[in-house]
N, C-alpha and C positions, 0 to 999 in steps of 0.2 A: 712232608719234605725232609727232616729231620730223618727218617730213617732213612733213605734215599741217601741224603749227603754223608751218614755216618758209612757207608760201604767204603769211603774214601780215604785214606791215610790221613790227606791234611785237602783245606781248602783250594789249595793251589792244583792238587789232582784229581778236585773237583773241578776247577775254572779248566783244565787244560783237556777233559775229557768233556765239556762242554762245547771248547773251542773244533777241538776234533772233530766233535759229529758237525758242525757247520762247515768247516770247510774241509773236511775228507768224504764223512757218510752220508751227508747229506746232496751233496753232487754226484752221489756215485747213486742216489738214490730217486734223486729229482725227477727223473722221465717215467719211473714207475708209477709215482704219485699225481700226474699228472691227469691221468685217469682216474684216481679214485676224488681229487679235490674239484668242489663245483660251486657255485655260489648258490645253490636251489635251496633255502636255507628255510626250516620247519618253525612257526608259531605256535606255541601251545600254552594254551588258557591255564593258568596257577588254580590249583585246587582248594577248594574251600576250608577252612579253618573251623567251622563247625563243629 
């Protein structure tokens, strides 16, 4: 995460490009995703430590 948040000048242009994809990118993106999100959700057994 640290690299991720150092792209950002300061915190604040972090929070505000945070804010932005929820309320600009993400409604503008909403009905796309709608189709690929599903509740069909996969189980899988933890591999042995042996």
């Amino acid at each position: 995460m640290q690299g991720i948040i150092s792209n950002f000048k300061t915190k604040r242009d972090f929070a505000q490009a945070i804010d932005r994809f929820f309320t600009v990118t993400l409604p503008e993106i909403a009905e796309s995703l709608t189709s690929r999100i599903n509740d069909n959700f996969q189980m899988f057994n933890h591999a042995s430590s042996s």
